[in-house]
TORBAKE-153719 format. One record per residue (C-alpha): residue in three letters; x, y, z; residue number from 1. Coordinates in Angstrom, 2 decimals. Each point is the difference from the previous one (the first is absolute). Layout:
# residues N
+------+---------+---------+---------+-----+
! rest !       x !       y !       z !  nr !
+------+---------+---------+---------+-----+
!  ALA !       X !       Y !       Z ! NUM !
...
+------+---------+---------+---------+-----+
***
This chain:
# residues 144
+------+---------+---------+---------+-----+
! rest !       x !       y !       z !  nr !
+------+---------+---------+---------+-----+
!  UNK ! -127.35 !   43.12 !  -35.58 !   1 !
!  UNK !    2.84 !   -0.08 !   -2.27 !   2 !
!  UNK !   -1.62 !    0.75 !   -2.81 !   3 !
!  UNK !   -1.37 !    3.26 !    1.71 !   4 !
!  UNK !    3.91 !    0.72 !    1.11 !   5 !
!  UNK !    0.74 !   -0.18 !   -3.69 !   6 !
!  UNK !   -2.77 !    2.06 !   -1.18 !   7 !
!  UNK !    1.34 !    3.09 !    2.51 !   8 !
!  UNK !    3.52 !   -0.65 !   -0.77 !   9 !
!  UNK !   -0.79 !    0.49 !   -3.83 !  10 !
!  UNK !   -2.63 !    1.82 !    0.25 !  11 !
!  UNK !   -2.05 !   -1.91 !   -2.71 !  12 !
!  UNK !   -3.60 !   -0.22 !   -0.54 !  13 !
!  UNK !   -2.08 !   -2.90 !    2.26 !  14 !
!  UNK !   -0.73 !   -1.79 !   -2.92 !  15 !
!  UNK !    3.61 !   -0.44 !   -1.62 !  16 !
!  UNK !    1.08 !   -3.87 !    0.31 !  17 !
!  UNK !    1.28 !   -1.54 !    3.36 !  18 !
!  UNK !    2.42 !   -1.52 !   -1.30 !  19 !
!  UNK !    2.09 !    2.41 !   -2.46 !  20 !
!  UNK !   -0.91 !    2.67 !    3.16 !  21 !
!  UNK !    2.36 !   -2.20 !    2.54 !  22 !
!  UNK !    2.56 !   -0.39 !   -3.17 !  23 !
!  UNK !    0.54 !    3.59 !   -0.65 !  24 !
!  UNK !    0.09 !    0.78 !    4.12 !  25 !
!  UNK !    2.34 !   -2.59 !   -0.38 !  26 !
!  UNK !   -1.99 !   -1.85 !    2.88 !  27 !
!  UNK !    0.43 !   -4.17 !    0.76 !  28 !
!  UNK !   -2.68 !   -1.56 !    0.86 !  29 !
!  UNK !   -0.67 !   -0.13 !    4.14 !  30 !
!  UNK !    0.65 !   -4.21 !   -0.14 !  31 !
!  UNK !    2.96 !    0.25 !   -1.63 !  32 !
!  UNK !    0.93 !    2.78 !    2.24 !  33 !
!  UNK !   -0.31 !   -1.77 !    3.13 !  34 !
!  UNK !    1.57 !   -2.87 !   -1.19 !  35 !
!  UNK !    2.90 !    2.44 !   -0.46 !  36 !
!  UNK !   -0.10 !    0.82 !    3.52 !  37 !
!  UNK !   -0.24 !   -3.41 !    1.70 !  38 !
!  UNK !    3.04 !   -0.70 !   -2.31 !  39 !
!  UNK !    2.03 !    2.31 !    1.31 !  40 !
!  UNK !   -1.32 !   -0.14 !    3.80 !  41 !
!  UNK !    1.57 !   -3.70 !   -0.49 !  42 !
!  UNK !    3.21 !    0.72 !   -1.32 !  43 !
!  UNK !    0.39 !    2.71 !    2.78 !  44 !
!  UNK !   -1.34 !   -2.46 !    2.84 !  45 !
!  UNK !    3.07 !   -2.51 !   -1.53 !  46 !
!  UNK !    2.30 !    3.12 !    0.19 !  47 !
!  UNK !   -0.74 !    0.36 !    4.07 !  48 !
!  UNK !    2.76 !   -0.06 !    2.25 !  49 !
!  UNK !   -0.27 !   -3.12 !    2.59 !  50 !
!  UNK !   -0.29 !    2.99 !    2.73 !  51 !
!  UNK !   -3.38 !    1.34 !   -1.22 !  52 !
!  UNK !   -3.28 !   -0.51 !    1.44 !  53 !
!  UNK !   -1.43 !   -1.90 !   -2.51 !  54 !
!  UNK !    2.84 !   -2.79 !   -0.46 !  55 !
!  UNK !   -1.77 !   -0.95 !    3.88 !  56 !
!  UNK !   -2.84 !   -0.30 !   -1.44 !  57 !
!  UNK !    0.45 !   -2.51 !   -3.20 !  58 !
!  UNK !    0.95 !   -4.04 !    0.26 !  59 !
!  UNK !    3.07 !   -0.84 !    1.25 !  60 !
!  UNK !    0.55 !   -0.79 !   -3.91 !  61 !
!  UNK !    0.50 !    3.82 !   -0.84 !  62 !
!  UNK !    0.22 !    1.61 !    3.45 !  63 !
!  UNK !    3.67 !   -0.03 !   -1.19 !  64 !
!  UNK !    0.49 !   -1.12 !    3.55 !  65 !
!  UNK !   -1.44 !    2.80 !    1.79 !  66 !
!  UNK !   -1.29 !   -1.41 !    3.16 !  67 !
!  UNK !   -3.55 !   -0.74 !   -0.16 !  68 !
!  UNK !   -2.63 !    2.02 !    1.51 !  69 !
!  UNK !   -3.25 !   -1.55 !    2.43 !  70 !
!  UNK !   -2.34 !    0.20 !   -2.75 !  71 !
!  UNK !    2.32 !   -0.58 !   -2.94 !  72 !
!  UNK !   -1.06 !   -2.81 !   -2.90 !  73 !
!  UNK !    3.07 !   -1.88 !    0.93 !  74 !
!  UNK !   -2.16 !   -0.59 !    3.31 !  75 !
!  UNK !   -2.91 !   -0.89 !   -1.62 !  76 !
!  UNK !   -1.31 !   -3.75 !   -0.55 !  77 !
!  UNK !   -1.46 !   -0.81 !   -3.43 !  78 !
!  UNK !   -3.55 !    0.18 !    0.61 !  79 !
!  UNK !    0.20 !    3.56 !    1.42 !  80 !
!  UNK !    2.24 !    0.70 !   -3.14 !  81 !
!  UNK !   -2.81 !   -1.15 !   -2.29 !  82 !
!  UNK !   -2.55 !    2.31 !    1.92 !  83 !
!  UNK !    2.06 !    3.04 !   -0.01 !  84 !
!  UNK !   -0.39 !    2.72 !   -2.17 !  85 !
!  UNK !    1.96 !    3.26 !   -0.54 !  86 !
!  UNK !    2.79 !    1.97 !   -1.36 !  87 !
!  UNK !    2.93 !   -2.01 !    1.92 !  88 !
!  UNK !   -1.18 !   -2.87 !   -1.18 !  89 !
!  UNK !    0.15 !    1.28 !   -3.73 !  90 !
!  UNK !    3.10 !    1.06 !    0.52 !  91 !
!  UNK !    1.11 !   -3.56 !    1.03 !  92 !
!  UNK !   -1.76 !   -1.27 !   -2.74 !  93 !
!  UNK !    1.60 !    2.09 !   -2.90 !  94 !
!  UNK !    3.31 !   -0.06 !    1.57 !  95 !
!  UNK !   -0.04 !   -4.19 !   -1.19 !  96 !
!  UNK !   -0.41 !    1.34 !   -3.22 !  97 !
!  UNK !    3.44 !    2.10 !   -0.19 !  98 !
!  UNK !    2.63 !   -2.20 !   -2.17 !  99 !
!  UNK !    2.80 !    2.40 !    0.68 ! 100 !
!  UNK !    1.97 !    0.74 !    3.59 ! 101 !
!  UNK !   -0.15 !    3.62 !    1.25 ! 102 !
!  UNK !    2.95 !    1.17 !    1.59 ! 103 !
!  UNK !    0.46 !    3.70 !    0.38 ! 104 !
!  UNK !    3.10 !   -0.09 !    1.03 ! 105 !
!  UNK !    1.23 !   -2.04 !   -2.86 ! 106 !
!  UNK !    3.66 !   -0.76 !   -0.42 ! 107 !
!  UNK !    0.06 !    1.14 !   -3.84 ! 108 !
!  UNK !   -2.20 !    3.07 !    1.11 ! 109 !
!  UNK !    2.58 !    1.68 !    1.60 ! 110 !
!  UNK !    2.47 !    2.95 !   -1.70 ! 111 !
!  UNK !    2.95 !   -1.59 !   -1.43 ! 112 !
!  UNK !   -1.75 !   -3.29 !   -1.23 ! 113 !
!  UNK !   -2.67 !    1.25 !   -2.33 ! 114 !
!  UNK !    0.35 !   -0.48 !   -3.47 ! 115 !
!  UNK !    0.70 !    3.63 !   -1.03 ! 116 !
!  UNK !    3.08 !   -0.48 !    2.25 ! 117 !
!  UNK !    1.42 !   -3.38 !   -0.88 ! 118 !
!  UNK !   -0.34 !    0.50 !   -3.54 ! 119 !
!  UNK !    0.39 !    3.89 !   -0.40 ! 120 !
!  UNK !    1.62 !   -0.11 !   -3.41 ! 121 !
!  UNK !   -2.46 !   -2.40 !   -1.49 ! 122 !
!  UNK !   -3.30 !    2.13 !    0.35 ! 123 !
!  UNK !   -0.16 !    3.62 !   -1.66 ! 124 !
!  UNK !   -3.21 !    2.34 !    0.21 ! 125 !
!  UNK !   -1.09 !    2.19 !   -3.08 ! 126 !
!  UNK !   -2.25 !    2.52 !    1.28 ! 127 !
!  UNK !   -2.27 !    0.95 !   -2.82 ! 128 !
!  UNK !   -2.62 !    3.26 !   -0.14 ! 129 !
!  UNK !   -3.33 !   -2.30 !   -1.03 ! 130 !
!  UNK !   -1.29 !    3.05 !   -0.31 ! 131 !
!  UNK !    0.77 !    0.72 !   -3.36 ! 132 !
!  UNK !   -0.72 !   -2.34 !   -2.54 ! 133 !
!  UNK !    3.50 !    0.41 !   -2.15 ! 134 !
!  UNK !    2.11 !   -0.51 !    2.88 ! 135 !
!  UNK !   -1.85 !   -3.23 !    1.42 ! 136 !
!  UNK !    0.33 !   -1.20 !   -4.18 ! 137 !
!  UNK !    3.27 !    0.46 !   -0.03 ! 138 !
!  UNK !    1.05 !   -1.70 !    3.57 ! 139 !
!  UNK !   -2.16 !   -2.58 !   -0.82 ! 140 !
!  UNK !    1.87 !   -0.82 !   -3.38 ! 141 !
!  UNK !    3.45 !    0.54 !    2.22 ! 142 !
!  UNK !   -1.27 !   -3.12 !    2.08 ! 143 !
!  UNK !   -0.42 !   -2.07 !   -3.05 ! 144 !
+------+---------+---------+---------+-----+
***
């Protein structure tokens, strides 16, 4: 199916190769892809508020103490655990594989405590036009 997507994007002959088709449509492949997406669906789960619907749902580990709903895993024993099956339970599963805390509301987050504000004197910005090949030679050899 992708290949077919990459065919109609470029609009290359049928028998051009599958792989150099999905490189030049600039295509990843669909695994990789959804591994993208469960990625981020877990880092955004960890980002919840304790208020939302699904912090009811997860173990009292990462409800972030959300109080827990009738059917939630924290309710569940261990054997119905091991039967279960389902997105809330992948969820709990791939949020024990986060190593960092998630706070949105994070103390150094906030205006005035950034980096770019404690330290405004110590970072500079060159804009450069990339565009043209001189210019980016010439801010590159500035940086050096």
């Amino acid at each position: 199916m992708q290949c077919k997507a990459a065919l109609w994007i470029l609009g290359a002959f049928c028998i051009s190769s599958t792989g150099g088709i999905k490189a030049l449509a600039d295509l990843i492949p669909i695994q990789l892809h959804l591994n993208k997406l469960v990625k981020w669906s877990c880092l955004k789960t960890a980002t919840l508020s304790s208020q939302h619907v699904l912090m009811s749902l997860l173990s009292a580990k990462h409800s972030k103490g959300a109080l827990s709903h009738p059917q939630s895993l924290a309710l569940l024993n261990n054997t119905q655990c091991a039967h279960l099956k389902g997105p809330i339970l992948d969820t709990e599963a791939s949020l024990l594989n986060l190593t960092e805390c998630f706070d949105p509301l994070y103390a150094e987050a906030t205006p005035g405590c950034r980096l770019l504000d404690s330290f405004p004197n110590c970072i500079s910005f060159h804009p450069c036009n990339c565009s043209c090949l001189r210019d980016c030679k010439t801010h590159l050899q500035s940086l050096d």
